[in-house]
mmCIF file of the N, C-alpha and C atoms, coordinates in Angstrom:
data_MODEL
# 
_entry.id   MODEL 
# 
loop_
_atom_site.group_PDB 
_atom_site.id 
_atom_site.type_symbol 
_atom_site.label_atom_id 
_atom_site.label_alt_id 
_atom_site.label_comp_id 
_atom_site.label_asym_id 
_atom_site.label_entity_id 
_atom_site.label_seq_id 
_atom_site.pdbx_PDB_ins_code 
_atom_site.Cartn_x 
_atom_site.Cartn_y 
_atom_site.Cartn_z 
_atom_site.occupancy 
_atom_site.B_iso_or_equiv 
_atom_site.pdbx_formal_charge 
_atom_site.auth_seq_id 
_atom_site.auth_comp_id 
_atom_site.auth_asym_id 
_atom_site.auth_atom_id 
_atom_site.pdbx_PDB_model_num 
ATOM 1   N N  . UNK A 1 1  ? 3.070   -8.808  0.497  1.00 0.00 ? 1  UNK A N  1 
ATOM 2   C CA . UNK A 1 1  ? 1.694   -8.577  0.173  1.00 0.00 ? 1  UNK A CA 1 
ATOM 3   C C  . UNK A 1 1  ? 1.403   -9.209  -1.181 1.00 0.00 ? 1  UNK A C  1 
ATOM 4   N N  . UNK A 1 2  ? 0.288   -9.797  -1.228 1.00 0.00 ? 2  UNK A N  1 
ATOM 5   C CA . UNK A 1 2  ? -0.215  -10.393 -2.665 1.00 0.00 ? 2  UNK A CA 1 
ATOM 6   C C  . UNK A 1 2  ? -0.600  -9.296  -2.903 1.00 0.00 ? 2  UNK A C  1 
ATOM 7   N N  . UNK A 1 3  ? -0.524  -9.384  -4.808 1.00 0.00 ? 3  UNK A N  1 
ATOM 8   C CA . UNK A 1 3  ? -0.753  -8.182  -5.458 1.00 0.00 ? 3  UNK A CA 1 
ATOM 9   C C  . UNK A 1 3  ? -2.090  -8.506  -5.846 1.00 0.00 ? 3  UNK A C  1 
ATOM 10  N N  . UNK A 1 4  ? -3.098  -9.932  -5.881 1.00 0.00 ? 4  UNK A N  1 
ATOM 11  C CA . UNK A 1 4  ? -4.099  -9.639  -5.637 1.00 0.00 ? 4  UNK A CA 1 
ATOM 12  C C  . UNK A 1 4  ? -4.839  -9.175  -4.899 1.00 0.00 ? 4  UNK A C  1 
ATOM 13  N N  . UNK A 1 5  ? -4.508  -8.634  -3.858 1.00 0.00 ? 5  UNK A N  1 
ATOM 14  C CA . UNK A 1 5  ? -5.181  -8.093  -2.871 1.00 0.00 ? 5  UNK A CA 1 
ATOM 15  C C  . UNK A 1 5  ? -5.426  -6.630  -3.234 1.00 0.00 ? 5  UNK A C  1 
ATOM 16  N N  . UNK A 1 6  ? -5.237  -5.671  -4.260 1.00 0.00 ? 6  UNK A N  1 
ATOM 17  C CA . UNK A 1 6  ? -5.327  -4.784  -4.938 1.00 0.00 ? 6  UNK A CA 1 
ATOM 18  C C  . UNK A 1 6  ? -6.495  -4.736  -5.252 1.00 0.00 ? 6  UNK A C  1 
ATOM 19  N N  . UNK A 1 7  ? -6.806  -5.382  -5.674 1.00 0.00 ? 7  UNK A N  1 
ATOM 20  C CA . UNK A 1 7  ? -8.969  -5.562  -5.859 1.00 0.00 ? 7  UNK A CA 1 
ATOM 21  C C  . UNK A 1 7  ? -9.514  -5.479  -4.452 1.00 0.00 ? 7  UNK A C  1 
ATOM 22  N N  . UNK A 1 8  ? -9.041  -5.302  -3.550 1.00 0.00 ? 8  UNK A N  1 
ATOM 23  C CA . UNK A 1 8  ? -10.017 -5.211  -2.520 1.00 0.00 ? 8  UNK A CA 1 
ATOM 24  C C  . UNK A 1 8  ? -9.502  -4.162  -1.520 1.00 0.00 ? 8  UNK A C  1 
ATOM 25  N N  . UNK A 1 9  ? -7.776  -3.537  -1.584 1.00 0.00 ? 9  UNK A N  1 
ATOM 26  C CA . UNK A 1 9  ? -7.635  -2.842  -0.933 1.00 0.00 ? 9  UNK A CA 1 
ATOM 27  C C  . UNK A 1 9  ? -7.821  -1.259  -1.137 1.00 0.00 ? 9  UNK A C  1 
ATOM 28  N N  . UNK A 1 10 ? -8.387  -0.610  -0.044 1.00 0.00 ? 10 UNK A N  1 
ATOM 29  C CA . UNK A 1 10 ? -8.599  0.973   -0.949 1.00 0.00 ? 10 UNK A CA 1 
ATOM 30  C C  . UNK A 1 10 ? -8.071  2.142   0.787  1.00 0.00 ? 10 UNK A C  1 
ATOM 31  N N  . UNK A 1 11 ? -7.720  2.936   0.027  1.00 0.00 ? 11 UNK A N  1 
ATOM 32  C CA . UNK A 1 11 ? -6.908  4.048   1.245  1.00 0.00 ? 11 UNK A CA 1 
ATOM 33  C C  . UNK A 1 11 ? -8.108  4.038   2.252  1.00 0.00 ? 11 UNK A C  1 
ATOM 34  N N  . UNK A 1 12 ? -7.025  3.912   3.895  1.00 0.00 ? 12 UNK A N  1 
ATOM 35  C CA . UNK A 1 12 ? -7.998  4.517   4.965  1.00 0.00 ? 12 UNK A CA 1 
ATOM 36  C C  . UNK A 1 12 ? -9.042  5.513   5.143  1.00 0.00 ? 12 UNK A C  1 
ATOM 37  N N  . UNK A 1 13 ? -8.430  6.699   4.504  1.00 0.00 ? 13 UNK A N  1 
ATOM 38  C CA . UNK A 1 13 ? -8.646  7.703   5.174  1.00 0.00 ? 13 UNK A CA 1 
ATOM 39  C C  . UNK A 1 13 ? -9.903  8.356   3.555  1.00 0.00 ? 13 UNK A C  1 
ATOM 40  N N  . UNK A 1 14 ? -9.671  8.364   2.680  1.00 0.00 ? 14 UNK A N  1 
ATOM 41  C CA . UNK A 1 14 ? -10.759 8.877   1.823  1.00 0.00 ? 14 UNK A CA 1 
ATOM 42  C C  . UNK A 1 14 ? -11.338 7.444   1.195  1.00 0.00 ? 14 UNK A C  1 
ATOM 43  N N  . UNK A 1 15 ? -11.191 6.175   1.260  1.00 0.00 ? 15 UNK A N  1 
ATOM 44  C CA . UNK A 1 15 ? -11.509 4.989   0.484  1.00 0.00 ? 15 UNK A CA 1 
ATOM 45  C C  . UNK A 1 15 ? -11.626 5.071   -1.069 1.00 0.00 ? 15 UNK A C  1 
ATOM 46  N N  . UNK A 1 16 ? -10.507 5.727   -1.460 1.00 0.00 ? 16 UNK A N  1 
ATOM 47  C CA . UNK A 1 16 ? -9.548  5.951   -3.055 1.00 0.00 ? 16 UNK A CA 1 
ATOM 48  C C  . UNK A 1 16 ? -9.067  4.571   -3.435 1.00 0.00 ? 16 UNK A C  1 
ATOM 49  N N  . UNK A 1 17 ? -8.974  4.890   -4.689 1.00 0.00 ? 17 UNK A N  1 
ATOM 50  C CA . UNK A 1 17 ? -8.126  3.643   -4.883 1.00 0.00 ? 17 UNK A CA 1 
ATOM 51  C C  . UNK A 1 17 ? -6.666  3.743   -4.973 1.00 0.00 ? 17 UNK A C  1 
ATOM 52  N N  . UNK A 1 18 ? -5.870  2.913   -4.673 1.00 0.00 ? 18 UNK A N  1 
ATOM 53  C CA . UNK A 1 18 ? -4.273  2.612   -4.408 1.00 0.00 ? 18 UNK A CA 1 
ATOM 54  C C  . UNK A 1 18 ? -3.984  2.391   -5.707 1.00 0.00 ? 18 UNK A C  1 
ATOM 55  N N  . UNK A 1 19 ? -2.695  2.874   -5.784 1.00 0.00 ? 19 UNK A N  1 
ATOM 56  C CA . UNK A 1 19 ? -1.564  2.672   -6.738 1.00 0.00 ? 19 UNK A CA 1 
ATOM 57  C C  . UNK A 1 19 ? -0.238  1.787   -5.904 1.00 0.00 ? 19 UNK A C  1 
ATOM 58  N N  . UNK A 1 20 ? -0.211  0.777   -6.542 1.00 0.00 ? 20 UNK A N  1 
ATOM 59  C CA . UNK A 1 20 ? 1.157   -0.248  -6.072 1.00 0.00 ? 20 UNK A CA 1 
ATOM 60  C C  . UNK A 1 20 ? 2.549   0.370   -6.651 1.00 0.00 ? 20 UNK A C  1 
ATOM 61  N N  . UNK A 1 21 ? 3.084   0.668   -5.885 1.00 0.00 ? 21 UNK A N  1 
ATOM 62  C CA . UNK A 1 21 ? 4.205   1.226   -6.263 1.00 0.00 ? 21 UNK A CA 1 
ATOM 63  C C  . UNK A 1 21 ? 5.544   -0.015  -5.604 1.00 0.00 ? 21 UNK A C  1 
ATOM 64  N N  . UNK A 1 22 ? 6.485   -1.277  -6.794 1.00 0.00 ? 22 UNK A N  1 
ATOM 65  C CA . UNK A 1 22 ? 6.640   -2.052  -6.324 1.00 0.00 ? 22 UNK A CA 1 
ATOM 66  C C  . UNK A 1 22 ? 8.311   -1.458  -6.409 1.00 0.00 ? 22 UNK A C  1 
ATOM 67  N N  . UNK A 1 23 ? 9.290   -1.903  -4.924 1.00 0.00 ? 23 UNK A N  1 
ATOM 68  C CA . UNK A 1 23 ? 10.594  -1.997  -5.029 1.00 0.00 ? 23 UNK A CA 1 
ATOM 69  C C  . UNK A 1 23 ? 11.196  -3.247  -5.048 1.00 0.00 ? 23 UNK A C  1 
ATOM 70  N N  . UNK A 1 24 ? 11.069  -4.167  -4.438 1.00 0.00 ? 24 UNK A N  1 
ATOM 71  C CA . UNK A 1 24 ? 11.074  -5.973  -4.303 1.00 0.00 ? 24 UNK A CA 1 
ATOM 72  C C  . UNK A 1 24 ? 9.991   -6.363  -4.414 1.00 0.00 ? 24 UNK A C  1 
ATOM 73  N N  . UNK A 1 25 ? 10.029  -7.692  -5.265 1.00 0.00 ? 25 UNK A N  1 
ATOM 74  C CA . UNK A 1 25 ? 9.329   -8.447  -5.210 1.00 0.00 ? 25 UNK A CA 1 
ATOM 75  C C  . UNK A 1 25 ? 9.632   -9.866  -5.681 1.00 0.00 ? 25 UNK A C  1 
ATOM 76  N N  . UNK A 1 26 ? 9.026   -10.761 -4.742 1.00 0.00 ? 26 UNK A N  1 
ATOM 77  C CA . UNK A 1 26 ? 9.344   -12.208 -4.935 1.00 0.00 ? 26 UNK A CA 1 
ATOM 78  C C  . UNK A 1 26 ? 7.774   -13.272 -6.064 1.00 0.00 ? 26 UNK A C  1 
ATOM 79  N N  . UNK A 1 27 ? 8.275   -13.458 -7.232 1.00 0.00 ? 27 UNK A N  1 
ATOM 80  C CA . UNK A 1 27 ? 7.293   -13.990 -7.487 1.00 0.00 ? 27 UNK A CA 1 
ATOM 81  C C  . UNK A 1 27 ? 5.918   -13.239 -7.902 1.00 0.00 ? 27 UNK A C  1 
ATOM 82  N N  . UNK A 1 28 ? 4.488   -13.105 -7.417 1.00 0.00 ? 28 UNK A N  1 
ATOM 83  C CA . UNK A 1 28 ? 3.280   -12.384 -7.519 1.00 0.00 ? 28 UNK A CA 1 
ATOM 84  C C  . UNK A 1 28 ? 3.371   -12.084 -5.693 1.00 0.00 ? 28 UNK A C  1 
ATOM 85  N N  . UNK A 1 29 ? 4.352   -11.593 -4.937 1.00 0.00 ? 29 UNK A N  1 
ATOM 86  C CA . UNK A 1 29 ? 4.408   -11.371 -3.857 1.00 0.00 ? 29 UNK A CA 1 
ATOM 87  C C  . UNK A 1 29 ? 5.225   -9.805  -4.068 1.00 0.00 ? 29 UNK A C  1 
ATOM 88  N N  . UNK A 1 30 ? 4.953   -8.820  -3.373 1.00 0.00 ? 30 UNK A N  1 
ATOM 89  C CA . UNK A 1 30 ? 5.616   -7.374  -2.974 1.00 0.00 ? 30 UNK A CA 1 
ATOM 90  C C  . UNK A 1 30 ? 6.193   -7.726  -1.640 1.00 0.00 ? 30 UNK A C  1 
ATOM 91  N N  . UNK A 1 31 ? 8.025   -7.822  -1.485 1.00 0.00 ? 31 UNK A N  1 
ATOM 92  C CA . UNK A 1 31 ? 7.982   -7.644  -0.475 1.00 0.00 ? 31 UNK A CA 1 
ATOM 93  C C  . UNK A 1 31 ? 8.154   -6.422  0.374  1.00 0.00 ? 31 UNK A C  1 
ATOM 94  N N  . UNK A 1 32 ? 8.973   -5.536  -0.558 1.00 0.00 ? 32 UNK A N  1 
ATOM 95  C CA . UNK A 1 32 ? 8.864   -3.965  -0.424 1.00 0.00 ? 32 UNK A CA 1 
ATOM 96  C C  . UNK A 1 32 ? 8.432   -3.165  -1.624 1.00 0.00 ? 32 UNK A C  1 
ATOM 97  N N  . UNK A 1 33 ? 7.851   -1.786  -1.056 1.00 0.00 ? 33 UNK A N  1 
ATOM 98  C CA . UNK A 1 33 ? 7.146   -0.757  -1.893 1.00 0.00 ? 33 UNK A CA 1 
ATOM 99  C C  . UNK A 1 33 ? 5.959   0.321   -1.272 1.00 0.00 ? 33 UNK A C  1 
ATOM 100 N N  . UNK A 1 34 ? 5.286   0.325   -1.757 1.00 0.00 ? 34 UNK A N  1 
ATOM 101 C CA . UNK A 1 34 ? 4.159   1.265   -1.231 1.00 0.00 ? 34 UNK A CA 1 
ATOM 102 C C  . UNK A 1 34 ? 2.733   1.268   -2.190 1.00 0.00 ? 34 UNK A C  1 
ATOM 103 N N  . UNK A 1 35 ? 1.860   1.685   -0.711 1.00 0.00 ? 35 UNK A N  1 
ATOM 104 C CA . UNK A 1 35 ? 0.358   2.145   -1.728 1.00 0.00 ? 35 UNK A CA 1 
ATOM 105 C C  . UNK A 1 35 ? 0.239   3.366   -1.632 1.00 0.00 ? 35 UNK A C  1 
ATOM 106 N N  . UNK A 1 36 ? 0.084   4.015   -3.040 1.00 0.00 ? 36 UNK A N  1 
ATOM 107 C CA . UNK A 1 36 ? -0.026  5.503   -3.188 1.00 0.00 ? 36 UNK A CA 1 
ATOM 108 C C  . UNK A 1 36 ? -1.628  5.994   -3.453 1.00 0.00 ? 36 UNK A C  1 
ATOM 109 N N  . UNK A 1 37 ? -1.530  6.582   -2.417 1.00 0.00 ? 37 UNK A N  1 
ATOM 110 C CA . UNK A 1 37 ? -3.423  7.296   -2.475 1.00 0.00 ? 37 UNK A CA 1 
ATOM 111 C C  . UNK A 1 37 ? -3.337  9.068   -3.174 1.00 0.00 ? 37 UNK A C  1 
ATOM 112 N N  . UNK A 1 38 ? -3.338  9.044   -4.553 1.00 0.00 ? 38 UNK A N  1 
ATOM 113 C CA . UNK A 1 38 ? -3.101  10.275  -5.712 1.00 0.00 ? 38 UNK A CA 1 
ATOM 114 C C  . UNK A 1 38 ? -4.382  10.920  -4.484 1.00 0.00 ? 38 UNK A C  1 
ATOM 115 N N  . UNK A 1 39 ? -5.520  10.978  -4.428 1.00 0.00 ? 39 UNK A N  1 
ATOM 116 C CA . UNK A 1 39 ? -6.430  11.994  -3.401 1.00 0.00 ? 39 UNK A CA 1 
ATOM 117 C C  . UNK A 1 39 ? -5.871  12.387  -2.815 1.00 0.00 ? 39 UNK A C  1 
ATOM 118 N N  . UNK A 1 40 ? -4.985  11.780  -1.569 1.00 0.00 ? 40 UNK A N  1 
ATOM 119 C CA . UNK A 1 40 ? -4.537  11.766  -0.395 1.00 0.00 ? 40 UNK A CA 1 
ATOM 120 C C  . UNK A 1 40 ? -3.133  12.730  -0.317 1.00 0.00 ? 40 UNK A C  1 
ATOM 121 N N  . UNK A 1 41 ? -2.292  11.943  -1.586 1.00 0.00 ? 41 UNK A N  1 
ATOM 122 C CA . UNK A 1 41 ? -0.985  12.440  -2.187 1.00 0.00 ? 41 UNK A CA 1 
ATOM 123 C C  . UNK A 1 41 ? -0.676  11.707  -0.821 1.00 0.00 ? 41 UNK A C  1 
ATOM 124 N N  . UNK A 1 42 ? -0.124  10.467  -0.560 1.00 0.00 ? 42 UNK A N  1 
ATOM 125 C CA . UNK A 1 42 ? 0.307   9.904   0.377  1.00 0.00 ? 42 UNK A CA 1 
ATOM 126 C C  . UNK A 1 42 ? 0.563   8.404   0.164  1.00 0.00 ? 42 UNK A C  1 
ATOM 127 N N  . UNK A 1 43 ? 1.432   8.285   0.873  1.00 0.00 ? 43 UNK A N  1 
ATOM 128 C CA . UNK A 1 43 ? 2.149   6.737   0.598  1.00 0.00 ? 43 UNK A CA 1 
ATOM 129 C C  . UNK A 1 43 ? 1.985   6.119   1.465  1.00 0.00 ? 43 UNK A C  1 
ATOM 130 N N  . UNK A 1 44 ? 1.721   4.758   1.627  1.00 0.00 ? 44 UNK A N  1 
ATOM 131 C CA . UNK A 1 44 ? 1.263   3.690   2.263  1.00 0.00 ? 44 UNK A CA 1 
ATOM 132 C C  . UNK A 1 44 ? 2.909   2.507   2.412  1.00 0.00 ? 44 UNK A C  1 
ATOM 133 N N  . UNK A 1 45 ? 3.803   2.522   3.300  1.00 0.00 ? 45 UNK A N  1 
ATOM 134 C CA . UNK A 1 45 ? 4.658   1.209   3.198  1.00 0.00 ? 45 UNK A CA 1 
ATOM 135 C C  . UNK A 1 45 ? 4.265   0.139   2.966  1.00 0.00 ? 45 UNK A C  1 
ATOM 136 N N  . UNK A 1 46 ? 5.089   -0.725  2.530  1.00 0.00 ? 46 UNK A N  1 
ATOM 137 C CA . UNK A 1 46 ? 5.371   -2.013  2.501  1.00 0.00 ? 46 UNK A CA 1 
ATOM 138 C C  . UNK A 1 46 ? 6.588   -2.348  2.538  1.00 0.00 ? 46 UNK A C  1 
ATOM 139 N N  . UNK A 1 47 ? 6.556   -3.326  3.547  1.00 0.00 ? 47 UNK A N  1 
ATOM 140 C CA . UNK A 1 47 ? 8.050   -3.717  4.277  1.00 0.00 ? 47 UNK A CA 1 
ATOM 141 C C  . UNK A 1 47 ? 7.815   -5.185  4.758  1.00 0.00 ? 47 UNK A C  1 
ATOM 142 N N  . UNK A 1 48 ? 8.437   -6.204  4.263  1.00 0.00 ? 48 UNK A N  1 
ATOM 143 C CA . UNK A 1 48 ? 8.582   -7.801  4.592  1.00 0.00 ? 48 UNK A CA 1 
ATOM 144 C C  . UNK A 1 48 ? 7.245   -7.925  4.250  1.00 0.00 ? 48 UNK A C  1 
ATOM 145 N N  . UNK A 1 49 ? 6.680   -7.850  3.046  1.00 0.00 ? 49 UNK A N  1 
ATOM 146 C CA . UNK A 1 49 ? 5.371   -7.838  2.658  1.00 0.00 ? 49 UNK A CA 1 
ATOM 147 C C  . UNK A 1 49 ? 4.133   -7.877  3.203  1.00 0.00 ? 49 UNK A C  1 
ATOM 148 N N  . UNK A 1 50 ? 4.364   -6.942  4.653  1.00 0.00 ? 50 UNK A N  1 
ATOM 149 C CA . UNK A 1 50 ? 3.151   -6.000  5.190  1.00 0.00 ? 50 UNK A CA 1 
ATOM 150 C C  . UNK A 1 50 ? 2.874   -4.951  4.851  1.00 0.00 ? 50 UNK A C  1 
ATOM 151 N N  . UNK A 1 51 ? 1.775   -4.808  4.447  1.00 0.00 ? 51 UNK A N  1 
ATOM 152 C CA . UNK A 1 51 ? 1.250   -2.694  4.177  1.00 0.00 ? 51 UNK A CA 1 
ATOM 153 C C  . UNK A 1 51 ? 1.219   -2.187  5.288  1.00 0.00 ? 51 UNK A C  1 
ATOM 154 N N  . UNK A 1 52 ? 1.269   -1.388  5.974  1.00 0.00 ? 52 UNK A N  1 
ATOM 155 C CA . UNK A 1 52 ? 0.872   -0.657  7.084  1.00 0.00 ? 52 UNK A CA 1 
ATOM 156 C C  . UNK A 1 52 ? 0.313   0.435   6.384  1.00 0.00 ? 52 UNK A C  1 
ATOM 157 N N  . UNK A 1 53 ? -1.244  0.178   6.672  1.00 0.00 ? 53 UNK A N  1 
ATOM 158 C CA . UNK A 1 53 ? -2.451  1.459   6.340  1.00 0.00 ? 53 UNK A CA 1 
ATOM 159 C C  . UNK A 1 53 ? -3.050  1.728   7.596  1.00 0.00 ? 53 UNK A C  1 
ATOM 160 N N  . UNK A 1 54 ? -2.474  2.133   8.115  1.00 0.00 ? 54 UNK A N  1 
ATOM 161 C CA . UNK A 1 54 ? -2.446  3.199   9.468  1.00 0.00 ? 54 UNK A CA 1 
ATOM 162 C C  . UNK A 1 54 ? -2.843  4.333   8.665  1.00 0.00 ? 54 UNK A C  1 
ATOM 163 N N  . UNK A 1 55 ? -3.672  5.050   9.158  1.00 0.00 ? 55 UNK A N  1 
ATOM 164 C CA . UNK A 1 55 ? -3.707  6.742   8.379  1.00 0.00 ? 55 UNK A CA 1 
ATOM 165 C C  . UNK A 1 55 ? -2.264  7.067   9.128  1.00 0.00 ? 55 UNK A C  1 
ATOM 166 N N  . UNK A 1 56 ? -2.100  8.561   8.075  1.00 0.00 ? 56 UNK A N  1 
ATOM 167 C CA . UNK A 1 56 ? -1.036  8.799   8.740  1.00 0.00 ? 56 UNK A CA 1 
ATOM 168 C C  . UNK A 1 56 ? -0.557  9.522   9.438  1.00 0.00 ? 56 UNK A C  1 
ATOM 169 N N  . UNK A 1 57 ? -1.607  10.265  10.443 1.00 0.00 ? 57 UNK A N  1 
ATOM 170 C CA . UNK A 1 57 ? -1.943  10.891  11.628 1.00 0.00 ? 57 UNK A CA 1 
ATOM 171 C C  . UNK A 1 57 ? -1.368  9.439   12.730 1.00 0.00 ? 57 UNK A C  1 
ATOM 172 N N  . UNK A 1 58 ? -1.252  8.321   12.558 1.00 0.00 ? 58 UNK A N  1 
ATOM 173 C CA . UNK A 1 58 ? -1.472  7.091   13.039 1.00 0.00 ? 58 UNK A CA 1 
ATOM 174 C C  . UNK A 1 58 ? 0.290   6.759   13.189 1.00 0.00 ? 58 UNK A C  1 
ATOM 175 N N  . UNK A 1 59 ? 0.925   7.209   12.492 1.00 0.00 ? 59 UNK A N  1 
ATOM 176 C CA . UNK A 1 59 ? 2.167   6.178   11.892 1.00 0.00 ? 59 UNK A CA 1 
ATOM 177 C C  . UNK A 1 59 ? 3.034   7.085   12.543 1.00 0.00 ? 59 UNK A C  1 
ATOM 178 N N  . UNK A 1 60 ? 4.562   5.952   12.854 1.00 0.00 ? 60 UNK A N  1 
ATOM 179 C CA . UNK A 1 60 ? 5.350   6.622   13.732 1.00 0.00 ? 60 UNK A CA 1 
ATOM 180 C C  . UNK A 1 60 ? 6.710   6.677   12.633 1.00 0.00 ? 60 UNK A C  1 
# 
């Protein structure tokens, strides 16, 4: 995930703003980590630098 994409991404489920929480990263690229929605108290993956913002009623 580009970490510019932070300006435009905001949680499913209340449209909060995200906290990047980074574990790898290549460059200005995340390839693992998470978006943390503090409203929500919920974490968003990132894995091979896809987010999956599935709410998480949604996620398996």
């Amino acid at each position: 995930m580009k970490k510019e994409l932070m300006d435009i991404l905001a949680c499913p489920v209340c449209k909060g703003d995200l906290e990047l929480r980074v574990d790898e990263e290549k460059g200005e690229e995340v390839v693992t980590g998470s978006l943390y929605c503090a409203h929500c108290d919920y974490s968003y993956p990132i894995a091979d630098t896809i987010p999956n913002l599935l709410p998480p009623e949604q996620q398996s």
